[in-house]
DRENLO-945356 format. One record per residue (C-alpha): residue in three letters; x, y, z. Coordinates in steps of 0.5 Angstrom, whole numbers, plus 500, padded with zeros to 3 digits. Layout:
% residues N
<atom r="Ala" u="X" v="Y" w="Z"/>
...
This chain:
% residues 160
<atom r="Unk" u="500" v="500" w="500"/>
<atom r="Unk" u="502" v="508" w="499"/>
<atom r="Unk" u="501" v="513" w="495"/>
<atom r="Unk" u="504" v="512" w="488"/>
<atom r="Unk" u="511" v="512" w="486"/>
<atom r="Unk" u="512" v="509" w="493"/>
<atom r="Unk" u="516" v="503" w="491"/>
<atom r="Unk" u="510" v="498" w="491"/>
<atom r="Unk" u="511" v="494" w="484"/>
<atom r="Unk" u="518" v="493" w="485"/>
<atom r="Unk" u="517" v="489" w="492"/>
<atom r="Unk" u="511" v="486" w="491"/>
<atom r="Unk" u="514" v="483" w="485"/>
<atom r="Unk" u="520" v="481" w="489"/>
<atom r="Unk" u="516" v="478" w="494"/>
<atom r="Unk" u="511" v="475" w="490"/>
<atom r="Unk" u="516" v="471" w="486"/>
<atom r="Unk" u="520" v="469" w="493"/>
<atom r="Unk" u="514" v="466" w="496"/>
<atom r="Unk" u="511" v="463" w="490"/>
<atom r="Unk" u="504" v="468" w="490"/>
<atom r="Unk" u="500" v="470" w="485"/>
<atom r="Unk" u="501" v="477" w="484"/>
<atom r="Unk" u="497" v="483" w="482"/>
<atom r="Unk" u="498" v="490" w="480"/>
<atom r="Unk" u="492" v="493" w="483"/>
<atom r="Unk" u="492" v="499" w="478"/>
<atom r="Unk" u="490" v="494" w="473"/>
<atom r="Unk" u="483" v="494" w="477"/>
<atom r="Unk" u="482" v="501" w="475"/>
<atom r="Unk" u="476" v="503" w="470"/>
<atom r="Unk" u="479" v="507" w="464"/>
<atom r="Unk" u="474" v="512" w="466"/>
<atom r="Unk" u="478" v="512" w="474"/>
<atom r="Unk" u="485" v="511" w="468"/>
<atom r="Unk" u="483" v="518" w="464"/>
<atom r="Unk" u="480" v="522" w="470"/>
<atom r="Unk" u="487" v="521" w="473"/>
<atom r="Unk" u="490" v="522" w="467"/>
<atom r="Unk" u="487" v="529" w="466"/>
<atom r="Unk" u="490" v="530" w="474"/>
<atom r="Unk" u="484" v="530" w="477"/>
<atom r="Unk" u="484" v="525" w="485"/>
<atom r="Unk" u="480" v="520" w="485"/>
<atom r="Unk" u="474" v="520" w="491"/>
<atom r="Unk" u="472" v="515" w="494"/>
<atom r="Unk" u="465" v="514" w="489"/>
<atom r="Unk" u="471" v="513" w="484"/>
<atom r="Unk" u="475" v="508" w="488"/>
<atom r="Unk" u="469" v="504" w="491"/>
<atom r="Unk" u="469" v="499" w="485"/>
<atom r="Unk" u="475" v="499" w="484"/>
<atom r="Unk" u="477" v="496" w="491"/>
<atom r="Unk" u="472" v="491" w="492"/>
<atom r="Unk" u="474" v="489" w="485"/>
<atom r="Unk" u="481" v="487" w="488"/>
<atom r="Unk" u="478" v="484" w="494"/>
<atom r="Unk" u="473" v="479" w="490"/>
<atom r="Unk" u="480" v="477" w="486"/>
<atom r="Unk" u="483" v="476" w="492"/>
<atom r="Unk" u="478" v="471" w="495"/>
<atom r="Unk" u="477" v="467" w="488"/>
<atom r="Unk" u="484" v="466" w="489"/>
<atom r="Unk" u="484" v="464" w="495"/>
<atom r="Unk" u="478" v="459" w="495"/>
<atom r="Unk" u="483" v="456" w="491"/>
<atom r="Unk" u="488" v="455" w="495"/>
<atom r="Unk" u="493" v="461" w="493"/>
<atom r="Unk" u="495" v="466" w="496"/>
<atom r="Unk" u="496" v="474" w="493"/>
<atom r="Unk" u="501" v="479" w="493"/>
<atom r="Unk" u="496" v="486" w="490"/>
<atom r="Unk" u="499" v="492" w="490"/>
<atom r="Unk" u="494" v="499" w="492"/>
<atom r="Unk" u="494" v="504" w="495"/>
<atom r="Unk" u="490" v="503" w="501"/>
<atom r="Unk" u="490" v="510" w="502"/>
<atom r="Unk" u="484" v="510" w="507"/>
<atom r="Unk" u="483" v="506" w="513"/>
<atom r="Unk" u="476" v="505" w="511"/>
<atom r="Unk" u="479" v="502" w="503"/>
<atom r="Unk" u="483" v="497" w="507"/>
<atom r="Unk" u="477" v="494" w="510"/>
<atom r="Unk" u="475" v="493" w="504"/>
<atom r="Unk" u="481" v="490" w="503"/>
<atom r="Unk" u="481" v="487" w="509"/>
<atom r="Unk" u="475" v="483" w="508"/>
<atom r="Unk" u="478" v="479" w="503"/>
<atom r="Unk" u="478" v="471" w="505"/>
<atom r="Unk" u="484" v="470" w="508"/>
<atom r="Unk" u="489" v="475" w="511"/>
<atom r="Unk" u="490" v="481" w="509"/>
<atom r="Unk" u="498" v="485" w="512"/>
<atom r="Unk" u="499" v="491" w="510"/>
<atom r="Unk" u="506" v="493" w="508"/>
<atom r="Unk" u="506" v="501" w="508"/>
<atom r="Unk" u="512" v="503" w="502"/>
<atom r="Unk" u="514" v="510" w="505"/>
<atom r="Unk" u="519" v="513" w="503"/>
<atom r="Unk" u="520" v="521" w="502"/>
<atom r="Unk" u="516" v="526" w="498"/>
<atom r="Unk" u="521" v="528" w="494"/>
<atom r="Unk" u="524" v="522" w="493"/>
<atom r="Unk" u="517" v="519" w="491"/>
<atom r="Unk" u="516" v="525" w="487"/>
<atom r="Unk" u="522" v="524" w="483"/>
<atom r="Unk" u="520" v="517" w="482"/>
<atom r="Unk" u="514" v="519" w="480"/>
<atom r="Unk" u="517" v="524" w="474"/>
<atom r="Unk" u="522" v="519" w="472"/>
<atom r="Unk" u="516" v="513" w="470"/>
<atom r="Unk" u="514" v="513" w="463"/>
<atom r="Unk" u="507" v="511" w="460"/>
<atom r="Unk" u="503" v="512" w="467"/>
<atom r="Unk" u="497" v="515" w="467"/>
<atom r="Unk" u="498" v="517" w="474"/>
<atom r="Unk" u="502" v="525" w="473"/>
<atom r="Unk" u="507" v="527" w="478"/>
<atom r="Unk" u="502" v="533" w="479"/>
<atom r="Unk" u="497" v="528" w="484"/>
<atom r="Unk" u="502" v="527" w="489"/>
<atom r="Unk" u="500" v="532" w="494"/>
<atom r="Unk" u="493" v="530" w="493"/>
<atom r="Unk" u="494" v="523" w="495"/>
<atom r="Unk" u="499" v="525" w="501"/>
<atom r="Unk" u="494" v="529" w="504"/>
<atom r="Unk" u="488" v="523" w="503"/>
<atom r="Unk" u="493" v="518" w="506"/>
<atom r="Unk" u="491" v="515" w="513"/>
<atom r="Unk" u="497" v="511" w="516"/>
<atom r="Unk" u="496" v="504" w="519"/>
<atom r="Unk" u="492" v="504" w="525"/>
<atom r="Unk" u="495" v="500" w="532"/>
<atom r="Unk" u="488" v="495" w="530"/>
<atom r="Unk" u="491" v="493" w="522"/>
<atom r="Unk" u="496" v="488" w="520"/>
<atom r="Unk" u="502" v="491" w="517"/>
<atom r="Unk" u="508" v="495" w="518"/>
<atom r="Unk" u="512" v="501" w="515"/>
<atom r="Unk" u="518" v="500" w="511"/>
<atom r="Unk" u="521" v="507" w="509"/>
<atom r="Unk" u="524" v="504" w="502"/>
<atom r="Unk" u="530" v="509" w="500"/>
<atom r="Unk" u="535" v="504" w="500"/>
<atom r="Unk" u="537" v="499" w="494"/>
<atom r="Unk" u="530" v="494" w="492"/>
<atom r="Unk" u="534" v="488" w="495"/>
<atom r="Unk" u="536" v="492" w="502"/>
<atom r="Unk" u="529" v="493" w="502"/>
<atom r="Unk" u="525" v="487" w="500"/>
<atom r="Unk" u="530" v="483" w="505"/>
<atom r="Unk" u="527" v="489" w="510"/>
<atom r="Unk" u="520" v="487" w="509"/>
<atom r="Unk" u="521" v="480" w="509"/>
<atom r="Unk" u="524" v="479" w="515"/>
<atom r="Unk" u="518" v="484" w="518"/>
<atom r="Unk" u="513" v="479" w="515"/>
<atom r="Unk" u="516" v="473" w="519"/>
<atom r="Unk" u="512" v="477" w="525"/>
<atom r="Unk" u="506" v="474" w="522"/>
């Protein structure tokens, strides 16, 4: 979870391949109508995220029900999304990708072909809910190389 340019995809899909998960780009989930609208540089609200959220969680449970366990990248920005999330079969950890706001940014300015613009960062940061005492997960600050971080969450994840 995050805000974008955080550094979620490049763990997760280090994290699904170690462990052997079936892994999910959440932003593949959006309607082409949430696509355009970011797009345009205008944030989603919480009308626009509602199906794309239970999209997720229902894809997470197919899965599940047939015995694999996920790997999903999404931002989760609210605690209320994370329950959507959370209300998927199974468990649900959440992995906070936190790094700084400039480094993000220059993450963000350096992607090719996203439909998410630089310009939408602040609106996420600003909606961004940290993890709550009662939710399971951790936050990972992910400045360091992807390897030193994928062992950081690894490593997190055994508390689990």
């Amino acid at each position: 979870m995050g805000v974008s340019g955080g550094g979620k995809t490049t763990i997760a899909m280090m994290l699904a391949g170690k462990l052997g998960y079936i892994f999910a780009e959440g932003d593949e989930f959006h309607s082409q109508a949430n696509r355009d609208k970011m797009a345009a540089g205008i944030p989603l609200d919480d009308d626009d995220r509602a199906p794309w959220l239970e999209s997720i969680q229902a894809w997470m449970t197919s899965e599940a029900e047939v015995g694999h366990s996920t790997v999903v990248t999404c931002s989760a920005l609210k605690v209320k999304y994370r329950d959507v999330l959370r209300g998927a079969k199974g468990s649900t950890i959440f992995v906070h990708m936190a790094p700084p706001a400039d480094i993000t940014l220059e993450r963000m300015s350096q992607r090719e072909g996203h439909y998410m613009p630089p310009s939408l960062l602040g609106s996420q940061i600003d909606t961004l809910e940290e993890l709550e005492d009662h939710e399971e997960g951790f936050k990972v600050l992910n400045i360091g190389a992807p390897t030193e971080v994928f062992t950081e969450v690894l490593g997190q994840l055994k508390d689990y």
